[in-house]
SEVEX-200382 format. One record per residue: x, y, z of N, C-alpha, C, CB in turn. Coordinates in steps of 0.1 Angstrom, whole numbers, padded with zeros to 4 digits, always signed. Each point is the difference from the previous one (the first is absolute). Glycine has a CB too. Layout:
<rs>
XYZXYZXYZXYZ...
</rs>
This chain:
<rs>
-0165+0370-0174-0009-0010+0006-0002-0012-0010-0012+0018+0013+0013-0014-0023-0001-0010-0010+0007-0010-0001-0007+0014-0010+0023-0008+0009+0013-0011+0001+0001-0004+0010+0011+0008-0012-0020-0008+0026+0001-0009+0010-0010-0011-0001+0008+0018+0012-0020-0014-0020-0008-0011-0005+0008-0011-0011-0022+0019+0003+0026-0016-0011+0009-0009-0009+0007-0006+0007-0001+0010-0016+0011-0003+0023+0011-0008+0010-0008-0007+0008+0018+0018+0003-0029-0017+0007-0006-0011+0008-0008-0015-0011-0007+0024+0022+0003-0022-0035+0002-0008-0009+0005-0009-0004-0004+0013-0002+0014-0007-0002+0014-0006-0005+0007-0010+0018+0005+0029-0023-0009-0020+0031+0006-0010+0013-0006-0009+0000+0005+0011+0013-0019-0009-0012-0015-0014+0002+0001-0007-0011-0020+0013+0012+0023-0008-0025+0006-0012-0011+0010-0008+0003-0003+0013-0015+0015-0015+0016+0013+0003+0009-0003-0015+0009+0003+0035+0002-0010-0026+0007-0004-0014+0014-0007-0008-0005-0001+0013+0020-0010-0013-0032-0009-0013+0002+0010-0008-0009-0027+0009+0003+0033-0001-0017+0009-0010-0006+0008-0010+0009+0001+0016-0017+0002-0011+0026+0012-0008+0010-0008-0009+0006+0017+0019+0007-0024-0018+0002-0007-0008+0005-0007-0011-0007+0000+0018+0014-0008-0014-0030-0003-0011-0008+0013-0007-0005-0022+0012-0007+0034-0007+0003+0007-0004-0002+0011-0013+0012-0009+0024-0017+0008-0020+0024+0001-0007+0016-0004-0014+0001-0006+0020+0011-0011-0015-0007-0008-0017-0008+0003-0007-0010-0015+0007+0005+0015-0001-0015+0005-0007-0010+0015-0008+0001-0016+0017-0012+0023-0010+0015+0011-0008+0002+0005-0008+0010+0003+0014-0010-0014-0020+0020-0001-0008+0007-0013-0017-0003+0011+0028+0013-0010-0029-0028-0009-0005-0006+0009-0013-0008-0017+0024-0002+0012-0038+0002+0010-0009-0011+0003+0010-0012-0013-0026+0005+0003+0030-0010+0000+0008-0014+0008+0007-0006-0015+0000+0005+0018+0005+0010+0016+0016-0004+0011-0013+0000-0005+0031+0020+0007-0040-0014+0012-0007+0004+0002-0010-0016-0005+0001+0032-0004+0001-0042+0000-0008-0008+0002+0011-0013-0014-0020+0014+0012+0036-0015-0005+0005-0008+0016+0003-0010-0027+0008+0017+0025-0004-0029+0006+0002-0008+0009+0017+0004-0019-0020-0015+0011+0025+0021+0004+0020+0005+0009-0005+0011-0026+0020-0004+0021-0028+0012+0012+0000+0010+0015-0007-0003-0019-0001+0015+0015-0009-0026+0013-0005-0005+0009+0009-0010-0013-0020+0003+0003+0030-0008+0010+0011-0008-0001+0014+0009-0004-0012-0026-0001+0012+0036+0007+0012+0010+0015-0005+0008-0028+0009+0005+0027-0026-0005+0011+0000+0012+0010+0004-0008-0007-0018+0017+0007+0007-0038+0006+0001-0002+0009+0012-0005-0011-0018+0002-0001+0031-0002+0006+0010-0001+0007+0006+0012-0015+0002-0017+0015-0003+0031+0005+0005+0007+0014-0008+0004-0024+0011+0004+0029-0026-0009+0008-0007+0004+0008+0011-0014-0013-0028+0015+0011+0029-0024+0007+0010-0014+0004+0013+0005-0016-0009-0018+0008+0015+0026+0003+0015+0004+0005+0001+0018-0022+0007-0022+0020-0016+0027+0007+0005+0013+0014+0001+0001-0017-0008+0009+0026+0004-0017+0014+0000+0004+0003+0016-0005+0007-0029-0004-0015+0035+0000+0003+0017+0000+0001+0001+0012-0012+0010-0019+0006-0011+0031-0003+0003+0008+0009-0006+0008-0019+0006-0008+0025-0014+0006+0006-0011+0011-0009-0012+0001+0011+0020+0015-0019-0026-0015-0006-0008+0004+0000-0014-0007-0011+0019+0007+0021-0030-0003+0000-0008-0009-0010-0014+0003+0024+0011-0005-0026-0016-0003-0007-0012+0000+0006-0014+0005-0010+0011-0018+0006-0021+0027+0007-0009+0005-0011-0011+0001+0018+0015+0012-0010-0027-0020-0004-0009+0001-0004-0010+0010+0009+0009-0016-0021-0011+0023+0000-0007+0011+0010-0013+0002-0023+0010+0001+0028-0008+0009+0008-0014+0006-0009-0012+0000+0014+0014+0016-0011-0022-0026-0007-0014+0001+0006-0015+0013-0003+0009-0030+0002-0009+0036+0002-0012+0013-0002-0011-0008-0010+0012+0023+0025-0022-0023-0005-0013-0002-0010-0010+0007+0019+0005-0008-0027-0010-0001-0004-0008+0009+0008-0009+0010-0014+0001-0016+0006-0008+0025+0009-0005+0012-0015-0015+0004+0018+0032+0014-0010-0044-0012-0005-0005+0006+0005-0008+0009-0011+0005-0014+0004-0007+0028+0003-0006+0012-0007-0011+0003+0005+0019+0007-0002-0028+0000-0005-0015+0009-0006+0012+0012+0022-0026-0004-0032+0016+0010-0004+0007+0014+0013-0010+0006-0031+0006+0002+0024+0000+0013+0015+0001+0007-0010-0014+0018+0017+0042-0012-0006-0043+0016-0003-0016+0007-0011+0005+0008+0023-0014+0003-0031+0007+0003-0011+0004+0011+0004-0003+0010-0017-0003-0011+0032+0005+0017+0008-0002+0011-0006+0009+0011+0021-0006-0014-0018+0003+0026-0007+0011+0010+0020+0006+0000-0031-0014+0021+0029+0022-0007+0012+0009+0005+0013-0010+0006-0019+0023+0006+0029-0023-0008+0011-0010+0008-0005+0007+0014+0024-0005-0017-0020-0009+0022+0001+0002+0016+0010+0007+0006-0010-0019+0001+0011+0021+0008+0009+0014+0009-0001-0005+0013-0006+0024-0013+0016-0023+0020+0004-0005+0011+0005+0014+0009+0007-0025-0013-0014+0029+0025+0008+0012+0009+0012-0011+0005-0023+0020+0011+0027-0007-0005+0014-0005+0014-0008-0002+0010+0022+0013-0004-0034-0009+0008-0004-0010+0014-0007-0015-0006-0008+0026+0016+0007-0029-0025-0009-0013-0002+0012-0011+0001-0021+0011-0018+0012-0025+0024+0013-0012+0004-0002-0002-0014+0001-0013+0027+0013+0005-0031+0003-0008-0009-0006-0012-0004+0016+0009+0006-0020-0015-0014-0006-0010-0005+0008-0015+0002-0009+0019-0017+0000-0025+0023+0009-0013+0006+0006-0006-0012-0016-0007+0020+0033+0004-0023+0008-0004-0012+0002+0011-0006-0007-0020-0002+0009+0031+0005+0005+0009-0005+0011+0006-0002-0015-0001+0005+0023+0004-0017+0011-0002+0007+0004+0020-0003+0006-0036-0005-0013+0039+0002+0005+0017+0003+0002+0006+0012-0012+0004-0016+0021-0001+0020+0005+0012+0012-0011+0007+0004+0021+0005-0009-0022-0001+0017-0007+0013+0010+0007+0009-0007-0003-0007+0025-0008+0019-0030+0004+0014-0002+0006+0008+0010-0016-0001-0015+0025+0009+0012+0010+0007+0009-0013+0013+0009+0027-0003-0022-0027+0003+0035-0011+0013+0004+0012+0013+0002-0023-0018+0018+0033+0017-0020+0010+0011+0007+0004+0000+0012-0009+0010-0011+0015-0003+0020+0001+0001+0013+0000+0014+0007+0011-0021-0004-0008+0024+0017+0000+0016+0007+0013+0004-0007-0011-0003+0026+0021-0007-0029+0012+0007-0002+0007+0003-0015+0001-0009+0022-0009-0001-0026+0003+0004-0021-0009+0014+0000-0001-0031-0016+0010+0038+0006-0005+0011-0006-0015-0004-0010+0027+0010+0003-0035+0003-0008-0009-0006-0008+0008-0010-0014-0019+0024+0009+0006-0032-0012+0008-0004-0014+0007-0013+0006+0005+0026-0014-0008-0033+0030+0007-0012+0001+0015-0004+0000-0019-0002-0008+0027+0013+0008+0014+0000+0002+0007-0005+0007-0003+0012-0006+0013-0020+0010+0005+0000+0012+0003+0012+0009+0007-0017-0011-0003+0019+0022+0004+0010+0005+0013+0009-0005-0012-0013+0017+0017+0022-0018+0018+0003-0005+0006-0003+0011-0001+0020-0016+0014-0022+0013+0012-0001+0012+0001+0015+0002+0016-0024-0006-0015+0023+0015+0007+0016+0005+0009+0001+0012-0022+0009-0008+0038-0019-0001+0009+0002+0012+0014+0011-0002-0007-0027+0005
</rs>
């Protein structure tokens, strides 16, 4: 009975450390602190036992751009709309009953 009292202890020790420790590491403070800079560095030292190597983040060059024109969308023309008086573009092709799809002519078939 006893060693189940120490073991529930030792757990409830266990969980609050974590949890204070949790908070804390969600604080400017940890992100600045001297232990986190010599834990990483110790673990960036010791993980390649393990396999685990360290990688340098990919740095993106900067990039800079012009904005771009305040043009609206080109105009579009269907095959039912009339042509613009002085126009000098063709009528789009509609197909017929006897071209295959895709506007083909018909095949000979003599």
């Amino acid at each position: 009975m006893t060693a189940l009292i120490v073991l529930g202890a030792i757990l409830l020790a266990l969980v609050v450390a974590f949890i204070l420790f949790y908070r804390h590491s969600r604080t400017p403070e940890w992100g600045d602190s001297e232990f986190r800079r010599s834990m990483l560095a110790m673990m960036v030292a010791i993980a390649p036992l393990w396999g685990m190597r360290y990688k340098e983040p990919h740095h993106e060059l900067p990039t800079v751009s012009a904005p771009g024109s305040e043009q609206g969308p080109l105009p579009t023309r269907s095959a039912d709309a009339p042509l613009p008086a002085g126009s000098a573009d063709p009528p789009l092709p509609t197909g017929s009953a006897d071209a295959p799809p895709g506007g083909a002519p018909p095949l000979d078939t003599r």
